[in-house]
C-alpha positions as CSV (number, residue, x, y, z in Angstrom):
1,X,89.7,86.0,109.2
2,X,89.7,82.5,107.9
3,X,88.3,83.1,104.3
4,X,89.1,85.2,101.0
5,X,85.6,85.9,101.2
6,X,85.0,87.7,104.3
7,X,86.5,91.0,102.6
8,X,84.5,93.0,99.9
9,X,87.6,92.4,97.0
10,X,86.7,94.2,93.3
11,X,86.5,91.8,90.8
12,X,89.2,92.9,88.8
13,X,91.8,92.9,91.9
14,X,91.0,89.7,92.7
15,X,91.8,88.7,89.1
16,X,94.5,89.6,89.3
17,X,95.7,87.8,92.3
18,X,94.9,85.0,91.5
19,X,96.6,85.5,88.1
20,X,99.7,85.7,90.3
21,X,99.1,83.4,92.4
22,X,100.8,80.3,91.4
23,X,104.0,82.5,90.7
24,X,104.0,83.9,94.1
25,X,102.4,81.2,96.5
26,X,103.5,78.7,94.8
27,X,106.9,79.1,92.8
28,X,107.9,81.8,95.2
29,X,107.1,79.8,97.8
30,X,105.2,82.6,100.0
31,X,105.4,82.7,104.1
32,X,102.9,85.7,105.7
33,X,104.0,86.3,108.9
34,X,101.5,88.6,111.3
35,X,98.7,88.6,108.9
36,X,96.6,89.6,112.1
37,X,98.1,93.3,112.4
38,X,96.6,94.1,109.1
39,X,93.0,95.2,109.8
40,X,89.8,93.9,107.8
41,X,88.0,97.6,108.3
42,X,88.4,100.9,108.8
43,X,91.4,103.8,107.3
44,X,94.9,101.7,107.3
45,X,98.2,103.2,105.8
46,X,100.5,100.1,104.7
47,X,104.0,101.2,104.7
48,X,106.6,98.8,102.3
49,X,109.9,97.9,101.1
50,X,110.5,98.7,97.6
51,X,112.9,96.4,96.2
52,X,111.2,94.5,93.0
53,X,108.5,95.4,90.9
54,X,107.1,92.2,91.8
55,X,106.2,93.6,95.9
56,X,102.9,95.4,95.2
57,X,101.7,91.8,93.9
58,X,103.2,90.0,96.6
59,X,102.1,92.4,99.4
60,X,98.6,92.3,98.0
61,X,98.3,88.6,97.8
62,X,99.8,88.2,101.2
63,X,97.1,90.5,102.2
64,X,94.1,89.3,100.2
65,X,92.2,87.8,103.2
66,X,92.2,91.0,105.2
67,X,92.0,94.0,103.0
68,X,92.0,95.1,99.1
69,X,95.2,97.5,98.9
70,X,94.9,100.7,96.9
71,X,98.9,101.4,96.1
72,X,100.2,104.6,95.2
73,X,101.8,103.8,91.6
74,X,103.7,105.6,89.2
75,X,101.8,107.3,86.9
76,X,103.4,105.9,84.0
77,X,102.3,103.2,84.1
78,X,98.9,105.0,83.0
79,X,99.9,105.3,79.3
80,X,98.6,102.1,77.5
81,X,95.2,101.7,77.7
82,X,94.5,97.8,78.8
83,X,96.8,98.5,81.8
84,X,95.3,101.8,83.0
85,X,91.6,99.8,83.1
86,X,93.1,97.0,85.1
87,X,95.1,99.9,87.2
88,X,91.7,101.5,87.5
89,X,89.7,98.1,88.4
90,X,92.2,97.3,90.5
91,X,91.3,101.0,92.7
92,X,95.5,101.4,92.1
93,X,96.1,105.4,92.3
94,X,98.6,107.1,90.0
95,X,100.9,109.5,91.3
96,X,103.9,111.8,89.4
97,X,107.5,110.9,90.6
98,X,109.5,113.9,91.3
99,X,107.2,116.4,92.7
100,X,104.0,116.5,95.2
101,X,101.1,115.1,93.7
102,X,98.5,117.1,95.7
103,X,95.9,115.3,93.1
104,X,97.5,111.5,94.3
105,X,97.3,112.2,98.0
106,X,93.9,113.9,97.9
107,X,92.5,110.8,96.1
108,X,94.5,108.3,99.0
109,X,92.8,110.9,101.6
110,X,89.5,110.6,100.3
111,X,90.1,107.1,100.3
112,X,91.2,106.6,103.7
113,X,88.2,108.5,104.9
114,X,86.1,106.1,103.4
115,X,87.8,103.9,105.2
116,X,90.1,101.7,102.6
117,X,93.9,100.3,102.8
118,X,96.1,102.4,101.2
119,X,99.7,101.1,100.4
120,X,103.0,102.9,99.8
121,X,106.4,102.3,99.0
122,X,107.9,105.7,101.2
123,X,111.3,104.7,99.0
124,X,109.5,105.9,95.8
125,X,110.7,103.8,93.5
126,X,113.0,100.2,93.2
127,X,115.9,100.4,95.3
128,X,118.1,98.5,93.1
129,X,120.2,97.4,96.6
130,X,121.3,100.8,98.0
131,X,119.3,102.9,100.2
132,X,117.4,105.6,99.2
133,X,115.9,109.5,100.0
134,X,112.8,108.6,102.1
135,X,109.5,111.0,100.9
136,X,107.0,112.1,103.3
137,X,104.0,111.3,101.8
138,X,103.5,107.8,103.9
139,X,103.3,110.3,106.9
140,X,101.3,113.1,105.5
141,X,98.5,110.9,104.6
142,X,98.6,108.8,108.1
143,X,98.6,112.5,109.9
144,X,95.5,113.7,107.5
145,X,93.0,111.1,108.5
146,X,92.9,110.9,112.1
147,X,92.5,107.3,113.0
148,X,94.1,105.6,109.9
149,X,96.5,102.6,111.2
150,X,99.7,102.2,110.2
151,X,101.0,98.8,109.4
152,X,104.3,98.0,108.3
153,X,105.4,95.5,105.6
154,X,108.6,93.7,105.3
155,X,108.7,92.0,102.2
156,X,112.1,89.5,101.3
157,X,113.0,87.6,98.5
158,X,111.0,88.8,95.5
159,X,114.4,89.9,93.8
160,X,114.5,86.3,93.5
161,X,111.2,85.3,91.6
162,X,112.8,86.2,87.7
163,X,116.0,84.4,88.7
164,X,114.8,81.2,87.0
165,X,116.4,78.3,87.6
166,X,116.9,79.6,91.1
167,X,113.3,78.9,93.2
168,X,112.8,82.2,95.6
169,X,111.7,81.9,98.9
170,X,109.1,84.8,99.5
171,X,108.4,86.3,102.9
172,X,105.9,89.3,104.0
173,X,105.9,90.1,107.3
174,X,103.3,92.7,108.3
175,X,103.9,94.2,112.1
176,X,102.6,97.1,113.9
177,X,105.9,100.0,114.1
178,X,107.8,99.4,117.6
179,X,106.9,103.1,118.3
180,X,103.7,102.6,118.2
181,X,101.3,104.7,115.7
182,X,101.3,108.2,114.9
183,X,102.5,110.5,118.2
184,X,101.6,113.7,119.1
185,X,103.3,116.8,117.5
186,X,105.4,114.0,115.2
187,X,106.1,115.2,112.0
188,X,105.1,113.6,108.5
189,X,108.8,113.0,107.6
190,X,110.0,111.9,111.3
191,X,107.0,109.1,111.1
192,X,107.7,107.7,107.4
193,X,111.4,107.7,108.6
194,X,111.2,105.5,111.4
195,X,108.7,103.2,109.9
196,X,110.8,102.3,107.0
197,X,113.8,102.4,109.0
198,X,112.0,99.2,110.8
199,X,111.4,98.1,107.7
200,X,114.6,97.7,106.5
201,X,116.2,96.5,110.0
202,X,113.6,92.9,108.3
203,X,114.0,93.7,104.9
204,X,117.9,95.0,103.8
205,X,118.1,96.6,100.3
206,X,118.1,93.8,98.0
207,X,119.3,94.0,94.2
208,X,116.9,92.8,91.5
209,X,116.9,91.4,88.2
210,X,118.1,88.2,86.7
211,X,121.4,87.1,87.4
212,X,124.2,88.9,84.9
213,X,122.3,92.2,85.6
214,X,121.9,91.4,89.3
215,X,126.1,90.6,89.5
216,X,126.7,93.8,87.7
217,X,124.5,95.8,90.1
218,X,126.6,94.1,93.2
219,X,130.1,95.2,91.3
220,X,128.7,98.7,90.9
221,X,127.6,99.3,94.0
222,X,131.1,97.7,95.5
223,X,132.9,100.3,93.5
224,X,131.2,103.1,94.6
């Protein structure tokens, strides 16, 4: 696809995006890399990194030619009012940390089945430059909708974008997993796991914030 416009995009994602454009395209200095693997139709699970809260943006104006992406977000983030209407016009889908949200996947199901991209961050929340427990929602969903593709996306140097003076250089790079998509008798767990492990062999656990907090996140994780 050659055009933003080939894609049915709700008005209020697109807003968005274009909102955060000039930070991410232009400050960030955004490269895509294998745009093509990301399909413009049909049920598509896009497994991420999750290392600043920037990556949902950035992943979803990397991908804004091919596909709207409903994320899975924390449902926090729910609470004041003007951002749960742009959440909502945005098609985002809230889901509670901590336990299974049968109410989150069944909405990313039905969603899948009606043939949309659905993102997910398999980490469940910012990794703050240490590795983290891997859930197996990612896989559940891919295994509940026969037919949903699974992309992958690497995403590098957001940590960088609130590090003013300091430009960031952004990459996504969406690929197809080396093992190919969902394989008979895998489990839900055993296929997040060896997507994100992919993920990170592009993307290593990255710290976040600006500078001072950034340094003391590097000392504490050297002490540990």
């Amino acid at each position: 696809m050659s055009s933003e416009t080939t894609v049915t995009i709700a008005p209020v994602y697109r807003a968005v995006m274009a909102l955060a454009r000039p930070v991410v395209r232009w400050w960030g200095r955004l490269d895509v890399i294998g745009e093509q693997y990301l399909p413009t139709s049909g049920p598509t699970l896009l497994i991420g990194n999750h290392d600043s809260q920037w990556d949902p943006v950035v992943i979803g104006i990397a991908g804004l030619r091919r596909a709207q992406i409903r994320a899975l977000a924390k449902s926090s983030l729910w609470k004041a009012r003007p951002v749960a209407w742009v959440l909502d016009g945005m098609g985002q889908i809230p889901i509670t940390r901590g336990r299974a949200d049968l109410e989150a996947l069944d909405a990313a199901i039905q969603a899948l089945r009606a043939g949309g991209c659905i993102g997910i961050f398999p980490e469940g929340t910012v990794s703050r430059g240490q590795p983290l427990r891997v859930h197996s929602g990612a896989g559940r969903l891919a295994l509940s909708v026969p037919g949903t593709h699974v992309v992958a996306a690497a995403v590098t140097g957001a940590v960088d974008i609130v590090r003013f003076p300091k430009r960031p250089h952004i990459r996504v790079e969406f690929f197809e997993p080396a093992a190919g998509q969902p394989q008979p008798g895998e489990s839900a767990i055993a296929l997040t796991r060896r997507v994100v492990a992919e993920i990170r062999q592009r993307a290593p656990h990255a710290v976040g914030g600006r500078t001072k907090r950034a340094a003391r996140s590097r000392r504490d994780l050297a002490e540990k």
